[in-house]
C-alpha positions as CSV (number, residue, x, y, z in Angstrom):
1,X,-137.7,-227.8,-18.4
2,X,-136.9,-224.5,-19.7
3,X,-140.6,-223.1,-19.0
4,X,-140.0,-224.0,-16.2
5,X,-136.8,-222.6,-15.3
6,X,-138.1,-219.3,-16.8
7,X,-141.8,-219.7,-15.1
8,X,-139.2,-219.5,-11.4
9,X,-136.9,-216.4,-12.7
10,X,-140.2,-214.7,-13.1
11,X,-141.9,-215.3,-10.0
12,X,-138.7,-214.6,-7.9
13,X,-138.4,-211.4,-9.9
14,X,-141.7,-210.8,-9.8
15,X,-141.8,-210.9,-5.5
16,X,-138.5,-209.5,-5.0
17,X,-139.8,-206.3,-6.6
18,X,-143.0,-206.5,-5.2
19,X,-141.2,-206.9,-1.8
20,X,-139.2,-203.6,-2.5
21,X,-142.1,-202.0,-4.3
22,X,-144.4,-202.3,-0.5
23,X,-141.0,-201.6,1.2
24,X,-140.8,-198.0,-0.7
25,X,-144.5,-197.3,-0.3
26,X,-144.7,-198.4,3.2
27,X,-141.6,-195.7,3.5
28,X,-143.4,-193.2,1.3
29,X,-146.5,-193.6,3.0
30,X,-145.1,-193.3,6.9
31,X,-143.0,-190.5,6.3
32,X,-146.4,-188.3,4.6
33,X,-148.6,-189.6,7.5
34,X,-146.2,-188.4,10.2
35,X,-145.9,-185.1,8.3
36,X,-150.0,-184.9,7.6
37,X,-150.3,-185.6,11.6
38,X,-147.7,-183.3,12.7
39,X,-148.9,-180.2,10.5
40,X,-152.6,-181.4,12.4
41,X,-151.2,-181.3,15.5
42,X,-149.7,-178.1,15.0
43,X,-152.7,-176.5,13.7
44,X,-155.2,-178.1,16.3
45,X,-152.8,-176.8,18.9
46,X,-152.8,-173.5,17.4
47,X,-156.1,-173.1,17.5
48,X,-156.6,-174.6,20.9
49,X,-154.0,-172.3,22.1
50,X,-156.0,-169.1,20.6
51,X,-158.9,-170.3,22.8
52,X,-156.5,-170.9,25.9
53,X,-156.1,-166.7,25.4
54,X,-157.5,-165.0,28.2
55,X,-158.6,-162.1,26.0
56,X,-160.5,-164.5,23.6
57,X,-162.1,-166.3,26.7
58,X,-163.3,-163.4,28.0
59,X,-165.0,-162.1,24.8
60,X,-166.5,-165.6,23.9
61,X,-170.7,-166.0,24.1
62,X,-172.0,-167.8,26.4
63,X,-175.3,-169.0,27.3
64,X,-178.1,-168.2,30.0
65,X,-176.6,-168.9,33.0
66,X,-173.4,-170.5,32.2
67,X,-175.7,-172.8,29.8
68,X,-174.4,-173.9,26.5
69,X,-173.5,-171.0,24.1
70,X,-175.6,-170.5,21.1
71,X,-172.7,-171.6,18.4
72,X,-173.3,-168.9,15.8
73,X,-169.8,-168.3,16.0
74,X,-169.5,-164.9,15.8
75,X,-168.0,-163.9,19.1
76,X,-168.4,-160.7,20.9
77,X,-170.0,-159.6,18.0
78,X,-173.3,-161.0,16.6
79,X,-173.7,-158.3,13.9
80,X,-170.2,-159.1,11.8
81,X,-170.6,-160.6,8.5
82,X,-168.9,-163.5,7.5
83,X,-165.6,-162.0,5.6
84,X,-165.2,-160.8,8.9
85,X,-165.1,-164.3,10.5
86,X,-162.1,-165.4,7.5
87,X,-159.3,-163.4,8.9
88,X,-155.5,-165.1,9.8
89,X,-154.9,-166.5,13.3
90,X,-155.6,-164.0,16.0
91,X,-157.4,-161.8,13.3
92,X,-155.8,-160.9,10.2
93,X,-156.4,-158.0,8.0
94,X,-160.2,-157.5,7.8
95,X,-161.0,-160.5,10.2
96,X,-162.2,-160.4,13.6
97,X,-159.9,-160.5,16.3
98,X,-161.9,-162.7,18.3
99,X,-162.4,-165.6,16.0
100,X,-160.2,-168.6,16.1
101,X,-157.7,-169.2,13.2
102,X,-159.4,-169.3,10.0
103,X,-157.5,-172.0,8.3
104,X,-159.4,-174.8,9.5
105,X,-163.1,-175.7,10.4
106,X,-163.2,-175.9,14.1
107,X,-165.0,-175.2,17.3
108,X,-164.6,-175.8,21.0
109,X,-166.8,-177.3,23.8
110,X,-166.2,-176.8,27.8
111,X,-167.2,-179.1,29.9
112,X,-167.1,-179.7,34.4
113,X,-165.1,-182.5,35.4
114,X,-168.3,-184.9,35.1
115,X,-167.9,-184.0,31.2
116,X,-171.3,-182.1,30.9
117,X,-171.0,-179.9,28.8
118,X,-171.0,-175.6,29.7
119,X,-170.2,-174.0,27.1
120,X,-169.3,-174.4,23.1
121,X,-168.0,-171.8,20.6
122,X,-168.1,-172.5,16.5
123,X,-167.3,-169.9,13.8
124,X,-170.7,-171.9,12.4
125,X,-174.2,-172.6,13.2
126,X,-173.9,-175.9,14.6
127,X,-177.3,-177.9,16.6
128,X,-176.6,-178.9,20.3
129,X,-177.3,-182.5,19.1
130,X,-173.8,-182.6,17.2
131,X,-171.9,-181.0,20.3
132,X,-173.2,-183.7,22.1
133,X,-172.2,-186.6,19.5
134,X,-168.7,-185.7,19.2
135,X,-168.2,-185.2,22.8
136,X,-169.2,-188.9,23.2
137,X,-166.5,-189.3,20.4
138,X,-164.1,-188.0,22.8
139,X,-161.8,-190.7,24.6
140,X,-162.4,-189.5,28.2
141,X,-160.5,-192.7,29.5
142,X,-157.4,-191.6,28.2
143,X,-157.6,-188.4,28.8
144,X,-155.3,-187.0,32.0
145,X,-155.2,-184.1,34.6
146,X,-152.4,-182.7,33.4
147,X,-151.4,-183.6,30.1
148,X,-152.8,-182.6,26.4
149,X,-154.4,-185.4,24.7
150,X,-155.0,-186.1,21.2
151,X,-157.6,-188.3,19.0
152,X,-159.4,-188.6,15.8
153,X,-162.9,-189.7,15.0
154,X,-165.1,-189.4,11.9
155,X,-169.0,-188.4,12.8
156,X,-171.3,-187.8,9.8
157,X,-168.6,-188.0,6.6
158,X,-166.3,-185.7,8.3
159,X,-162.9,-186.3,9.8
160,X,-162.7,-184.6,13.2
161,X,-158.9,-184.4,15.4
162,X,-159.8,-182.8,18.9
163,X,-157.3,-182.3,21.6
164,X,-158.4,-182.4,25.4
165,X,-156.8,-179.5,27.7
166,X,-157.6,-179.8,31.7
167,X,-159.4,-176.2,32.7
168,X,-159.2,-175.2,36.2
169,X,-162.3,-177.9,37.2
170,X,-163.0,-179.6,33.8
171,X,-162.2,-179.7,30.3
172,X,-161.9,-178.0,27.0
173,X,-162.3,-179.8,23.8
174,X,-161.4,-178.4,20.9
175,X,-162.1,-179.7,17.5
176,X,-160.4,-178.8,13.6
177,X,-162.0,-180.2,10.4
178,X,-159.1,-183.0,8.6
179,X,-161.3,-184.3,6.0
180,X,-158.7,-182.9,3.5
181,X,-156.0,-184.4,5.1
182,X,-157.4,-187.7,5.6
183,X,-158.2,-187.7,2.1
184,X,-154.4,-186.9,1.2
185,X,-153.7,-190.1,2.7
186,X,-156.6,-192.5,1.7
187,X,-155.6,-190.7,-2.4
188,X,-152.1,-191.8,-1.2
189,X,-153.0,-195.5,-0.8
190,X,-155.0,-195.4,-3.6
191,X,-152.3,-194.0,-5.6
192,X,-150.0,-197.0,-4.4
193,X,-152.4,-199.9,-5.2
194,X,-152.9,-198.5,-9.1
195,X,-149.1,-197.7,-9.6
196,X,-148.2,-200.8,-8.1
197,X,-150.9,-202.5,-10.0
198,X,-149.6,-200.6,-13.4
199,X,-145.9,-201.1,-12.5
200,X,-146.3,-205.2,-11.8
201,X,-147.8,-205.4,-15.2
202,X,-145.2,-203.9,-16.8
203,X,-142.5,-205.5,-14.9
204,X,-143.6,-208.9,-16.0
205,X,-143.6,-208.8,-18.9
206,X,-140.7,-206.8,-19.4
207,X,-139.2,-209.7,-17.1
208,X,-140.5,-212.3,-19.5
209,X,-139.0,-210.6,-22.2
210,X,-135.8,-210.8,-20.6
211,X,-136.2,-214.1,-19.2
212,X,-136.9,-215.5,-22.8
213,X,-133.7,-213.8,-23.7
214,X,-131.3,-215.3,-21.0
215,X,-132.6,-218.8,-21.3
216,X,-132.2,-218.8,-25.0
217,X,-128.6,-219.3,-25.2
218,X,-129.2,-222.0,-22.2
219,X,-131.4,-223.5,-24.3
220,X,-129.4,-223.7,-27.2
221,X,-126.2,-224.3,-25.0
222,X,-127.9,-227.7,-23.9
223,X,-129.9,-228.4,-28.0
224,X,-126.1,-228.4,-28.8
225,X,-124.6,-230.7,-25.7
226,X,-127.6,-233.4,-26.4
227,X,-126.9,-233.2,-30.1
228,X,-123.1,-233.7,-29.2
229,X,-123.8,-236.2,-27.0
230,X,-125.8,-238.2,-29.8
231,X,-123.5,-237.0,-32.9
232,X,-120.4,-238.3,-31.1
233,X,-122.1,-241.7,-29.8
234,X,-122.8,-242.3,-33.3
235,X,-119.4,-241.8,-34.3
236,X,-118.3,-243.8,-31.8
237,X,-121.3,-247.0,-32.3
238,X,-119.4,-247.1,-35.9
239,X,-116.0,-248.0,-35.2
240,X,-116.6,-250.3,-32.1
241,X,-119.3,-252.5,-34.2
242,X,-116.6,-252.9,-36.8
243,X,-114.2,-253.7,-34.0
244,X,-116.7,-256.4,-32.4
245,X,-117.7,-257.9,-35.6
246,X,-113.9,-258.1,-37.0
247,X,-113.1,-259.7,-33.3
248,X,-116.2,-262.1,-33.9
249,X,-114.2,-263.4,-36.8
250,X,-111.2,-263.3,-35.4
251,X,-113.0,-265.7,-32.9
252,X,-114.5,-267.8,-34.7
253,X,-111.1,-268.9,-37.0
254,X,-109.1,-269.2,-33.4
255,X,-106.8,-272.2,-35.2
256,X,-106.3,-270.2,-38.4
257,X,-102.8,-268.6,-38.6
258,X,-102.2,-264.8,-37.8
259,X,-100.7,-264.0,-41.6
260,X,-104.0,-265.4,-42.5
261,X,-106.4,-263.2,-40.3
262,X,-104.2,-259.9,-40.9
263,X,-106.6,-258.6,-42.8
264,X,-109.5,-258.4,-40.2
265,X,-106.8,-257.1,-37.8
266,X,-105.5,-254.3,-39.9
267,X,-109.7,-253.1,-40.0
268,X,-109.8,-253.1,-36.1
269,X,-106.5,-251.3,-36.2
270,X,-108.0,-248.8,-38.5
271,X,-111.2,-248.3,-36.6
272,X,-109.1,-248.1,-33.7
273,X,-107.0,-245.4,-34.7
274,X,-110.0,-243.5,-36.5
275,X,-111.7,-243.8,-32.9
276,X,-108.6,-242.5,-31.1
277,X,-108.1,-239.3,-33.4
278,X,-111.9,-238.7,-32.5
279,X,-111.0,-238.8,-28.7
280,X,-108.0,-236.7,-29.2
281,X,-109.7,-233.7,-31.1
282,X,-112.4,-234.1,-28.5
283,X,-109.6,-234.0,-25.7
284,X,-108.2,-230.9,-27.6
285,X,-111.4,-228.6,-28.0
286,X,-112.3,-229.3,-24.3
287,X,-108.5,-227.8,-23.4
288,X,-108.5,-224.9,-25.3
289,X,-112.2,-224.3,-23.4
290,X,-110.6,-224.9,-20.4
291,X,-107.0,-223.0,-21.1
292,X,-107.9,-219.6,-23.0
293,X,-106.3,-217.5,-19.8
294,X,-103.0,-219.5,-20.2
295,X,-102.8,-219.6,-23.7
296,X,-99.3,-218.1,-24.5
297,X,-99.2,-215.7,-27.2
298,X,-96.2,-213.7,-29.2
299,X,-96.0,-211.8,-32.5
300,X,-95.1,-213.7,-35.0
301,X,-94.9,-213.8,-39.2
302,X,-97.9,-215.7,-40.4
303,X,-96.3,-215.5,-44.0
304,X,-93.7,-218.0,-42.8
305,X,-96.5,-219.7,-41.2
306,X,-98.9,-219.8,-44.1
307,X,-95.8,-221.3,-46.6
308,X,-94.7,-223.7,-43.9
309,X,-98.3,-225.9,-44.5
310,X,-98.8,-225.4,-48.3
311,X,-95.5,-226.4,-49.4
312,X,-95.8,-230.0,-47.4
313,X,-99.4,-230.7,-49.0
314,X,-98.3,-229.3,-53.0
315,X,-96.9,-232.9,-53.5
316,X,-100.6,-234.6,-51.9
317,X,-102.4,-232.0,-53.5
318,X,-100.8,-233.1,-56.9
319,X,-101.4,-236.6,-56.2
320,X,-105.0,-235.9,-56.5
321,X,-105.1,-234.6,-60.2
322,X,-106.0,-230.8,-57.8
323,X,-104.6,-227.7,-59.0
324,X,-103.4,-225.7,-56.3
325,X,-102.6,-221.7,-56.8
326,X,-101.2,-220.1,-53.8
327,X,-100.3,-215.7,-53.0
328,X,-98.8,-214.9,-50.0
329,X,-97.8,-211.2,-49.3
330,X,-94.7,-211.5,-47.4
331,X,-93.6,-210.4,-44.0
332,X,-96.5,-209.9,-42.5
333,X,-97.4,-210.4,-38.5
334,X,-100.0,-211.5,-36.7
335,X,-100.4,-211.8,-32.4
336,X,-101.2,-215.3,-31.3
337,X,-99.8,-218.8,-31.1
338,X,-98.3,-219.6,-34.4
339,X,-99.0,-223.5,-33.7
340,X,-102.7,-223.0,-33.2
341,X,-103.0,-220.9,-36.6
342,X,-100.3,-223.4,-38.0
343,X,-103.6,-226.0,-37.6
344,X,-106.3,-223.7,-38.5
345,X,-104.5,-223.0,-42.0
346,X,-104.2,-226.9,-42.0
347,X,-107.9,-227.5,-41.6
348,X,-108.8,-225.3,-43.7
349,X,-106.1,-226.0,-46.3
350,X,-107.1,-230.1,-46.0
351,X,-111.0,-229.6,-46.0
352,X,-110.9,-227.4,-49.4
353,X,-108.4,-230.1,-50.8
354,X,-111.0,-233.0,-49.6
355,X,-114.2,-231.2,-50.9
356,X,-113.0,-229.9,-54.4
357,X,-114.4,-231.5,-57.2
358,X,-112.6,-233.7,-59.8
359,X,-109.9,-232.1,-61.5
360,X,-110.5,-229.1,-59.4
361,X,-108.8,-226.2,-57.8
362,X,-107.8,-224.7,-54.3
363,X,-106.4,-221.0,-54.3
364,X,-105.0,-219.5,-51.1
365,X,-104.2,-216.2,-50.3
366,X,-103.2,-213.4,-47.2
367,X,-102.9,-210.5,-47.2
368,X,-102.9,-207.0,-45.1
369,X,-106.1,-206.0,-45.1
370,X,-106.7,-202.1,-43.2
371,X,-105.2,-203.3,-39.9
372,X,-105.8,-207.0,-40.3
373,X,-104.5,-209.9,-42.1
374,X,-107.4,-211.8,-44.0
375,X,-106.2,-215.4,-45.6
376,X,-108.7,-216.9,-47.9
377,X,-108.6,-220.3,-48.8
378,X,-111.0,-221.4,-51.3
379,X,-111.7,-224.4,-53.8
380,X,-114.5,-225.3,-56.6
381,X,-116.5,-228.0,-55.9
382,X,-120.0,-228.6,-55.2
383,X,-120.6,-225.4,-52.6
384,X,-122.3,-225.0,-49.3
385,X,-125.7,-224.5,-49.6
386,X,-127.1,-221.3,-47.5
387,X,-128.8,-222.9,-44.5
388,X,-125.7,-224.6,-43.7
389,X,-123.5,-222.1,-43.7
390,X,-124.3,-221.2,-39.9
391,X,-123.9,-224.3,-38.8
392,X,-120.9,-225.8,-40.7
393,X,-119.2,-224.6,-37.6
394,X,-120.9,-226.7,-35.3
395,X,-119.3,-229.8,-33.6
396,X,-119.8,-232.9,-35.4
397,X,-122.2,-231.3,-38.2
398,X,-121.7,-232.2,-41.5
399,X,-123.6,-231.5,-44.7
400,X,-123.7,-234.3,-46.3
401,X,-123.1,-237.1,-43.7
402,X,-123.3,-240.7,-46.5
403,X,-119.6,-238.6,-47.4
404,X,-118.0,-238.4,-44.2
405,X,-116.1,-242.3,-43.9
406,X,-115.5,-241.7,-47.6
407,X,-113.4,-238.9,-46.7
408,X,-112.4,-239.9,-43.3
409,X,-113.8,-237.0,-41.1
410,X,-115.8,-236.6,-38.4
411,X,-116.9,-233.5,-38.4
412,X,-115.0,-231.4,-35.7
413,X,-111.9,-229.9,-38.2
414,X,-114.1,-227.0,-38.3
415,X,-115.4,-226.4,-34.9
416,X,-111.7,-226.5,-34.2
417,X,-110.5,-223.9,-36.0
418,X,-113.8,-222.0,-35.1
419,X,-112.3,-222.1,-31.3
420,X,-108.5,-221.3,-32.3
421,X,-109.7,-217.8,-34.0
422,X,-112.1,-217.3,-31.5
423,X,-109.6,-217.2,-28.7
424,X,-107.2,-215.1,-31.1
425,X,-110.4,-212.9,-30.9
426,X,-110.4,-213.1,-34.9
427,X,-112.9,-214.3,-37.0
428,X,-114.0,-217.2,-39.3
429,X,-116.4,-217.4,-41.8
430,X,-117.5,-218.7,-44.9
431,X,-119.0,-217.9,-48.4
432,X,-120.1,-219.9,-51.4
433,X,-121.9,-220.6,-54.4
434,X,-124.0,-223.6,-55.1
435,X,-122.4,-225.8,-57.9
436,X,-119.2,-223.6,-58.0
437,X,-117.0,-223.6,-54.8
438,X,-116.7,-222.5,-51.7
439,X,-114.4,-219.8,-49.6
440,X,-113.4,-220.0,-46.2
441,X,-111.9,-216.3,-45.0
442,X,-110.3,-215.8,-41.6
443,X,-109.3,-212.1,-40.1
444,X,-106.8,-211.8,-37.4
445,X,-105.1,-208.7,-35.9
């Protein structure tokens, strides 16, 4: 159930961040596409513009009889080298004046208004054959009589944008190089998918790191509510088959007298009163789950407190041959509800009476402690053993569970007092020695 449960966190983690992941690149991508096409645009219409200039136009080659131009690219002047030809727009320093804008690979073909071609100009040596190919490139459907129009095509590896300007009875075409651009963007996308790629990887397990982590107090939330389930039906399957076999006699002697059957009603009065002060502690730790924001809580003097349970029990304690040695440090104050520490001190005070060996001992002290006020109530006996020490705690959990009836517990004293401290936002532990006692220390503020 739980691999489960954790096997659904991760895949809605997993497409939720993969959702927002696509989002962001989608973003990323859009916004450098728009910027890659708008930086083309403004260079292809910068160079289109340059051979819009009637000073350029007029010093362009042309060829034999208005024939197509012999695309050396060198202008009015065949005889410049070509540093010449790699000035700034319009000519910069050491470049010729009548060579288009230098930052970009381009050239330009004129065409009538059947789109034959009548004249080409390229900064390069380029064949007729290629003029021709990328005019058919061109999308002369779209293109109007009035109005620029813009397109991209690729023709032999190379990324081409041209933009299609009406002249007087035809056309003029011109064409930049945006291989580099182009490649920007397909780098971009590549970019994405391995980051992406990278980044899910990551992302899941991190997730399943986490996801292990949450569930894990689920998991043992629920371990603990089926073992409570189970530890308090079995305290509960006791008492009622003593009740139903006790009944069963009770039964079977219906014409006996009732001074004669006391005995087997004094067991199901027992049992039933052992069964009902296992409901009622139940009843009580489910409150004080349920009531922690109500709890009302004063300052008061848990000296008094402390004194107000030993002295009751010195007289039991005696009774059963168990020494009982006591220090108190007076006057001292604590926050919380005195009648919830009242029973904690109780528990803790009746559990090291019921566990101390023959002829044994149970010592009890408080005192200030830095800030705090740390009572210690501890006993010889037999010890906890280490692995239980963690769990003594627990509802219904007992170390040795043949002793329970014999010393009339079931097992939730402890867990109690556990949830009295914890809501005082104190603390309860425990420390022992096999064979020689054990001491239960609790630290409140």
């Amino acid at each position: 159930m739980f691999k489960k449960l954790r096997n659904r966190f991760l895949i809605v983690n997993l497409v939720s961040i993969s959702i927002m992941m696509l989002v962001a690149f989608a973003t990323i991508y859009a916004i450098t596409y728009q910027n890659v096409q708008r930086e083309t645009n403004m260079e292809l219409f910068k160079v289109s513009d340059f051979y819009h200039s009637p000073y350029n136009s007029s010093k362009m080659p042309h060829g034999e009889d208005g024939g197509m131009g012999t695309g050396s690219g060198t202008g009015s002047n065949p005889d410049s080298s070509p540093s010449d030809t790699m000035g700034g727009a319009n000519g910069g320093p050491g470049g010729d004046p009548n060579s288009p804008p230098a930052r970009s690979v381009s050239f330009m073909i004129k065409t009538d208004d059947q789109w034959k071609i009548t004249d080409t100009h390229s900064r390069f040596d380029m064949e007729d054959t290629f003029y021709t190919e990328a005019l058919q490139k061109v999308d002369q459907n779209k293109v109007g009589d009035s109005e620029r129009q813009t397109g991209q095509f690729a023709l032999d590896g190379t990324n081409w944008a041209y933009v299609v300007d009406p002249s007087g009875d035809g056309h003029m075409i011109v064409f930049i190089d945006v291989t580099a651009q182009q490649g920007i963007l397909t780098n971009l996308i590549y970019t994405f998918a391995v980051v992406g790629l990278i980044m899910l990887i990551v992302i899941y397990f991190l997730s399943r790191y986490f996801a292990n982590r949450s569930i894990a107090p689920v998991r043992e939330a629920f371990e603990k509510q089926k073992q409570f389930i189970g530890d308090a039906s079995h305290e509960l399957k006791t008492p009622l088959a003593i009740i139903n076999t006790n009944a069963d006699v009770l039964l079977a002697n219906q014409e006996d007298t009732i001074a004669n059957q006391a005995k087997w009603l004094h067991y199901i009065k027992s049992e039933t009163e052992r069964m009902t002060g296992l409901t009622n502690d139940l009843l009580y730790l489910t409150q004080m789950d349920d009531s922690r924001s109500t709890m009302i809580h004063a300052k008061f003097n848990i000296s008094d407190a402390v004194e107000s349970i030993i002295l009751p029990m010195e007289a039991v304690i005696f009774e059963k041959n168990i020494s009982l040695d006591y220090n108190i440090e007076p006057n001292l104050t604590v926050h919380g509800n005195s009648e919830q520490i009242k029973q904690v001190i109780l528990i803790l005070l009746d559990n090291a009476v019921k566990y101390s060996g023959p002829k044994g001992s149970v010592n009890v002290t408080l005192q200030k402690q830095n800030n705090d006020v740390m009572l210690a109530v501890s006993n010889t006996g037999e010890g906890i053993a280490p692995e239980h020490l963690d769990r003594i705690f627990d509802r219904f959990y007992r170390t040795d569970s043949s002793r329970a009836r014999t010393h009339g517990g079931h097992g939730l004293g402890l867990a109690i007092a556990r949830s009295i401290v914890d809501q005082h936002k104190g603390e309860l532990y425990a420390r022992s020695v096999v064979g020689e006692g054990a001491t239960f220390y609790v630290r409140l503020s």
